[in-house]
DRENDO-1510 file (C-alpha; in Angstrom, 1 decimal, always signed):
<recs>
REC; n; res; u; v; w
REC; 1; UNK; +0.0; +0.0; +0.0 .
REC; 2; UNK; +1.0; +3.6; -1.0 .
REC; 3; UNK; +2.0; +6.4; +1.6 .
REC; 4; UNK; -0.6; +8.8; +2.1 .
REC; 5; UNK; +0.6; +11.7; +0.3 .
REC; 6; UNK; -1.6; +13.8; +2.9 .
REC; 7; UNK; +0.5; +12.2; +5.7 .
REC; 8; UNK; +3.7; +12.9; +4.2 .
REC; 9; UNK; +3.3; +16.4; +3.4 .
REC; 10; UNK; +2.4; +16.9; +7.3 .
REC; 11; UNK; +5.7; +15.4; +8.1 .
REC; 12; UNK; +7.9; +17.7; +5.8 .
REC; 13; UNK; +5.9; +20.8; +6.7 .
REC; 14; UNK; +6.9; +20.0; +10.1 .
REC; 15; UNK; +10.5; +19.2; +9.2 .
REC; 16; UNK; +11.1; +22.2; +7.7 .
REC; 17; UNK; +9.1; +24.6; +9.7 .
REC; 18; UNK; +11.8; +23.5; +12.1 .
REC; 19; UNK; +15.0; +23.7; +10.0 .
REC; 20; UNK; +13.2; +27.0; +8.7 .
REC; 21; UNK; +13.2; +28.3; +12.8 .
REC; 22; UNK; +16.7; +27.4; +13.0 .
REC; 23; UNK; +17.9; +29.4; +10.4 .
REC; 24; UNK; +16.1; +32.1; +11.6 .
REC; 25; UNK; +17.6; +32.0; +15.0 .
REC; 26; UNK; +21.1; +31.5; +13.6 .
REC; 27; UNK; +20.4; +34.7; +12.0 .
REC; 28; UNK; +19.1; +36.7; +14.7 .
REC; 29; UNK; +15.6; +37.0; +12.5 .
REC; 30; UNK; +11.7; +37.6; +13.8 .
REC; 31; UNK; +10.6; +33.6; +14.3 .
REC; 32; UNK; +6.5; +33.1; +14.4 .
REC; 33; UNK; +5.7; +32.0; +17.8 .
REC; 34; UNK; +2.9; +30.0; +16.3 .
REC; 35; UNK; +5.3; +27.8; +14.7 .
REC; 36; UNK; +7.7; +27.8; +17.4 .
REC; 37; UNK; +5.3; +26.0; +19.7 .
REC; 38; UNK; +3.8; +24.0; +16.9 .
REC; 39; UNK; +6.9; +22.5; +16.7 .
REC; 40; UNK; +7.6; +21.7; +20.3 .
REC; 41; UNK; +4.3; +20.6; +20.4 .
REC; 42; UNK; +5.4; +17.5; +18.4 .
REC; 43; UNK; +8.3; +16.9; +20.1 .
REC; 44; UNK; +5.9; +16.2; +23.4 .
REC; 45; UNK; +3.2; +14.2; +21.1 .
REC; 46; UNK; +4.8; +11.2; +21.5 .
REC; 47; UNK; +1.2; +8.8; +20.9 .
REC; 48; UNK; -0.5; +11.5; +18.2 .
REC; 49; UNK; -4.2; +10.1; +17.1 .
REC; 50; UNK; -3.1; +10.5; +13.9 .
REC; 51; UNK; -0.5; +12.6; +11.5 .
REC; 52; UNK; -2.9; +15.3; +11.2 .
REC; 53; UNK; -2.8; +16.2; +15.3 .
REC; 54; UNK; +1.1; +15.7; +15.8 .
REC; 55; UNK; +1.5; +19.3; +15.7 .
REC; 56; UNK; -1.8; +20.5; +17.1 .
REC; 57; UNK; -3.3; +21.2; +14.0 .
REC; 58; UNK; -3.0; +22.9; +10.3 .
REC; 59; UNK; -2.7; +26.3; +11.9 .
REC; 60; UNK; +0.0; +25.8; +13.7 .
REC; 61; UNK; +2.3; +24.7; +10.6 .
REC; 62; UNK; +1.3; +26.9; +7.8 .
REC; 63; UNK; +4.5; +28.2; +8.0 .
REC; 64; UNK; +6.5; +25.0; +7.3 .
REC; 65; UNK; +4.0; +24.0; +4.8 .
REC; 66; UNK; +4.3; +27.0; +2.6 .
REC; 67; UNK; +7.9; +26.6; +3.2 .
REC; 68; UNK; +8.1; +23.0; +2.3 .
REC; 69; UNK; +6.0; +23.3; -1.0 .
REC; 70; UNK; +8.3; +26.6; -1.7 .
REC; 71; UNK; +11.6; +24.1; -1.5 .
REC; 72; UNK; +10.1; +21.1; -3.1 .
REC; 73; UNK; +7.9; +23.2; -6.7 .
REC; 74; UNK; +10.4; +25.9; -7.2 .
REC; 75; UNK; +13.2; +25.2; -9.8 .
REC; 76; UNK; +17.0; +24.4; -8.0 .
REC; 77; UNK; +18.2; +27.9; -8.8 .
REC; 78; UNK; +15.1; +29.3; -6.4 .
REC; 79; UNK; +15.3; +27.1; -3.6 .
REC; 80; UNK; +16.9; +27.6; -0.1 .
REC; 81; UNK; +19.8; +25.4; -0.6 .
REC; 82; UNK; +20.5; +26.1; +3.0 .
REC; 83; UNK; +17.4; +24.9; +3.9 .
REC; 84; UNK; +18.0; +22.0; +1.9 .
REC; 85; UNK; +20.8; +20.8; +3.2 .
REC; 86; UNK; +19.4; +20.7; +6.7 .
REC; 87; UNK; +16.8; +19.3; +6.0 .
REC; 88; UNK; +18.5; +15.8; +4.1 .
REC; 89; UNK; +21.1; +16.0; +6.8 .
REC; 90; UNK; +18.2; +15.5; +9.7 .
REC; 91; UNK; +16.3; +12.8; +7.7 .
REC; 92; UNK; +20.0; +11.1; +7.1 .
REC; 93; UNK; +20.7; +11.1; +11.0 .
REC; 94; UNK; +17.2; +10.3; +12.0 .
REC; 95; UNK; +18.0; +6.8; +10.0 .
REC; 96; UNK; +21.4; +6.7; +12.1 .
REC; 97; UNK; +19.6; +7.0; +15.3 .
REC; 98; UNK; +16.7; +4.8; +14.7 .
REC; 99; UNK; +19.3; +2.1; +15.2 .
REC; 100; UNK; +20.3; +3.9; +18.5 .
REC; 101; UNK; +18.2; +2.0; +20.8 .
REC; 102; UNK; +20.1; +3.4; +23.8 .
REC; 103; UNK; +20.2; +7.2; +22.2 .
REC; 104; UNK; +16.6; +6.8; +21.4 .
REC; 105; UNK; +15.9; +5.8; +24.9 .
REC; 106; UNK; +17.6; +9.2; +26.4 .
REC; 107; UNK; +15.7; +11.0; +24.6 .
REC; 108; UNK; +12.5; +9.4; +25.1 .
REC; 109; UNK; +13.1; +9.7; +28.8 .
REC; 110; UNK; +14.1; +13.4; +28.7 .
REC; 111; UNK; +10.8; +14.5; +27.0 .
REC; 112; UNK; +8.9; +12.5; +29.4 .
REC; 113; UNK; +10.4; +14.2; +32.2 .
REC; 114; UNK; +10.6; +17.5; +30.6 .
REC; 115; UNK; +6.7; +17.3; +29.6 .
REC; 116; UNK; +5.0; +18.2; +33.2 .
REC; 117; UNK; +7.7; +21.0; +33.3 .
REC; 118; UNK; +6.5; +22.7; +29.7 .
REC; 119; UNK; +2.9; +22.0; +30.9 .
REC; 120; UNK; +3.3; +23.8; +34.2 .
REC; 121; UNK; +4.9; +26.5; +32.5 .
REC; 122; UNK; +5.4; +26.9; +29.0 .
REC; 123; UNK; +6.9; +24.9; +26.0 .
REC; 124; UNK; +9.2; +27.5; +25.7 .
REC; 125; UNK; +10.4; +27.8; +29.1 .
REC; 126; UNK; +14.1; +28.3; +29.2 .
REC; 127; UNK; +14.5; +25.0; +31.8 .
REC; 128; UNK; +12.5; +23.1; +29.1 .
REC; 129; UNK; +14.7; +24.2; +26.1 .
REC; 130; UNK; +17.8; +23.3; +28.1 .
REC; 131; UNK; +16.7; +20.3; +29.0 .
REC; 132; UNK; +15.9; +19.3; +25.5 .
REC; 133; UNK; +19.1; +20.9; +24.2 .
REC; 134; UNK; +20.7; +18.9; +26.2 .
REC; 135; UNK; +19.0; +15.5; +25.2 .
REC; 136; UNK; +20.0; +16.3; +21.2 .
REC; 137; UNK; +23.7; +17.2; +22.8 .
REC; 138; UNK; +24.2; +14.1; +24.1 .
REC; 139; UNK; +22.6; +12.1; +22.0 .
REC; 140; UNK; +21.9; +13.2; +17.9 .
REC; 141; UNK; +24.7; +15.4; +18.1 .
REC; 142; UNK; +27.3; +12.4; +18.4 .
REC; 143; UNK; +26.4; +11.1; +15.3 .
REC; 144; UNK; +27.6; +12.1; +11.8 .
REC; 145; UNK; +27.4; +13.9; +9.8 .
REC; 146; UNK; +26.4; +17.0; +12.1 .
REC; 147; UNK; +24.0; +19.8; +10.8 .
REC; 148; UNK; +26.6; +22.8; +10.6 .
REC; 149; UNK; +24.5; +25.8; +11.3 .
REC; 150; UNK; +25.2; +28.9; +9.6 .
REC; 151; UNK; +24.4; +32.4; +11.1 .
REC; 152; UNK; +25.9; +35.6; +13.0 .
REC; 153; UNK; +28.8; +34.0; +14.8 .
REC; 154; UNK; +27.3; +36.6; +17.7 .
REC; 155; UNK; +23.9; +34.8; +17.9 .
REC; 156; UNK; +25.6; +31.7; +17.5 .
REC; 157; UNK; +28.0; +32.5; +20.8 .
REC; 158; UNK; +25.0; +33.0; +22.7 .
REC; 159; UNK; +23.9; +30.3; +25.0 .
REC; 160; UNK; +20.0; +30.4; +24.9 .
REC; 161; UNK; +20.2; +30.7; +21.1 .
REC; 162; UNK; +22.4; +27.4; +21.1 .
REC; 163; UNK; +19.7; +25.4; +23.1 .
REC; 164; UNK; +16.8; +27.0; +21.3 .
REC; 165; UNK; +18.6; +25.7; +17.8 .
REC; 166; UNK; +19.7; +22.1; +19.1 .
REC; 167; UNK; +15.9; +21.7; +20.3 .
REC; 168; UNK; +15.0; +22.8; +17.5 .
REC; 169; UNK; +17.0; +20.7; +15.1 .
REC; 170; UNK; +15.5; +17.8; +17.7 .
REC; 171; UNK; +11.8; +19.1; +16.7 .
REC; 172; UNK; +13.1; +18.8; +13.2 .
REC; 173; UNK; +14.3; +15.0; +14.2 .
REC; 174; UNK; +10.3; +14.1; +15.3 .
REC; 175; UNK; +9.4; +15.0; +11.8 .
REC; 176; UNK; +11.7; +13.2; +10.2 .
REC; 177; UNK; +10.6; +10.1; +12.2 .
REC; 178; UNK; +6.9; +11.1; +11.5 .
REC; 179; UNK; +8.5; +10.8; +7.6 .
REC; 180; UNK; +9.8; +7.5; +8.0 .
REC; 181; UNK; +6.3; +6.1; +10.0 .
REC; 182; UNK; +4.5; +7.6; +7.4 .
REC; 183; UNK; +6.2; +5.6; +4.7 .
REC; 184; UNK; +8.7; +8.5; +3.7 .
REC; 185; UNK; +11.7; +7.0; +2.2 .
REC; 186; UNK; +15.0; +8.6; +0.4 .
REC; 187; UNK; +13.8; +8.7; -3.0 .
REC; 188; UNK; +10.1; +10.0; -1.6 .
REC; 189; UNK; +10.3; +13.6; -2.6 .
REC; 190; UNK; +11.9; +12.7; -5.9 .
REC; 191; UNK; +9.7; +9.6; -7.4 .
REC; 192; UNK; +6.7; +11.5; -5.5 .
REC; 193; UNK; +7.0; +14.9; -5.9 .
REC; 194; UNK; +3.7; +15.9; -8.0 .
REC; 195; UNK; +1.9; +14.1; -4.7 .
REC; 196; UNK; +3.3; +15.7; -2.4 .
REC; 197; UNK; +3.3; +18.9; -4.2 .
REC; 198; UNK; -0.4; +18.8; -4.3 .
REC; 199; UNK; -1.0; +17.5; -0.9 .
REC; 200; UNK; +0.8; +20.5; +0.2 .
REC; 201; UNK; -0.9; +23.0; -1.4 .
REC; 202; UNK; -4.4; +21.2; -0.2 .
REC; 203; UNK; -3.6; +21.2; +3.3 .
REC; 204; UNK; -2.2; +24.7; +3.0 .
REC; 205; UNK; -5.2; +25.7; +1.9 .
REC; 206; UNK; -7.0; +24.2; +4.5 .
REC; 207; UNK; -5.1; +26.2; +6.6 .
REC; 208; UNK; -5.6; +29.2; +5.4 .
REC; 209; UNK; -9.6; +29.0; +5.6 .
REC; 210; UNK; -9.6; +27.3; +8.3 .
REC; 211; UNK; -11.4; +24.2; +7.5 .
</recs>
C-alpha cells in the first residue's frame, strides 16, 4: 500500500518549519511564535491520534508547509539550498539514530520528564529548552554527519540561542521520524514529488480558511 501523500506532506511541513526556525535563529531573524510551539508541540506528542494532530493542527504549521511546498515546486536555482541541506542531513541522521536504541531511549526519557515541566509552565520555558538541548547534545549530536549551522557568529555564541537551535533541530528530528512512520523513504520527494506537491498546497489551503 501507497503512503498517504496527505501524511507525508504533514511530516515535511513539520520538518522544515523547524530547519526553517533554526535558520532564523542562527540569523538573529523575527521567528513566528505560532510555529515555534507547533513545533515543540510534536516533540511532546509522543502517541498522536493521527498525523494530522502531531503538531496540534493545520494552523500551527502553515509556515513549514508553505515553506516546504516553496523548497520542493520551485526550480533548483530558487530554492533555499541552506534549507536543503538541513533538511537531508536530519532525515539522514534520523536513519542513524533509529538504530540507536540506547540514544533513542535518552531521549525518550528526557521529553517524558521534561513534559510536566512545559505544561506547568510553557513549552518555551528556558528549563525546558535546556533540558531538550541537552538531550540532542548528548545524544543526535554524536552522530555524523552534524547539521553545521550557519548564522551571526554573535547569535551563535549565545547560550539560549544554542539550546533554542539544538531543540529545535531535535523538533526537526520528530518529523523526520513522523516521515519515516509515514512511509517516507530517500527517494520519496523525488519519485513522489507531484503528490506531495499537491497534498501541500491542499492542506495549505485548508489552513488558510480554516477548515
Amino acid at each position: 500500500m501507497k503512503a498517504n501523500p496527505r501524511h507525508l506532506a504533514i511530516a515535511l511541513a513539520g520538518l522544515f518549519q523547524a530547519v526553517k526556525l533554526v535558520q532564523q535563529t542562527a540569523a538573529g531573524r523575527y521567528r513566528d511564535s505560532t510555529a515555534l510551539h507547533a513545533c515543540l508541540a510534536g516533540l511532546f506528542n509522543t502517541d498522536p491520534a493521527s498525523p494530522d494532530t502531531v503538531f496540534g493542527g493545520l494552523d500551527g504549521i502553515q509556515s513549514g508547509l508553505e515553506t516546504a511546498l516553496g523548497q520542493i515546486s520551485s526550480h533548483r536555482g530558487r530554492r533555499d539550498l541552506e534549507l536543503t541541506r538541513y533538511a537531508i542531513t536530519v532525515l539522514y541522521l534520523e536513519r542513524k539514530l533509529a538504530r540507536q536504541q540506547v540514544m533513542l531511549g535518552r531521549i525518550r526519557a528526557v521529553i517524558d520528564k521534561t513534559r510536566g515541566e512545559a505544561q506547568l509552565h510553557d513549552m518555551t520555558h528556558p528549563d525546558v529548552i535546556a533540558s531538550l538541548a541537552d538531550a540532542y547534545k548528548q545524544t543526535v549530536s554524536t552522530l555524523r554527519p552534524q547539521v553545521l549551522v550557519n548564522g551571526n557568529p554573535g547569535i551563535l555564541g549565545n547560550p539560549d540561542n544554542q539550546n533554542l537551535i539544538r531543540t529545535l533541530l531535535l523538533a526537526a528530528i520528530r518529523a523526520a521520524v513522523l516521515w519515516r512512520q509515514c512511509g517516507g523513504r530517500r527517494l520519496t520527494l523525488i519519485l513522489r514529488r507531484k503528490a506531495l506537491q499537491e497534498a501541500l498546497e491542499s492542506l495549505l489551503d485548508e489552513a488558510r480558511t480554516g477548515r
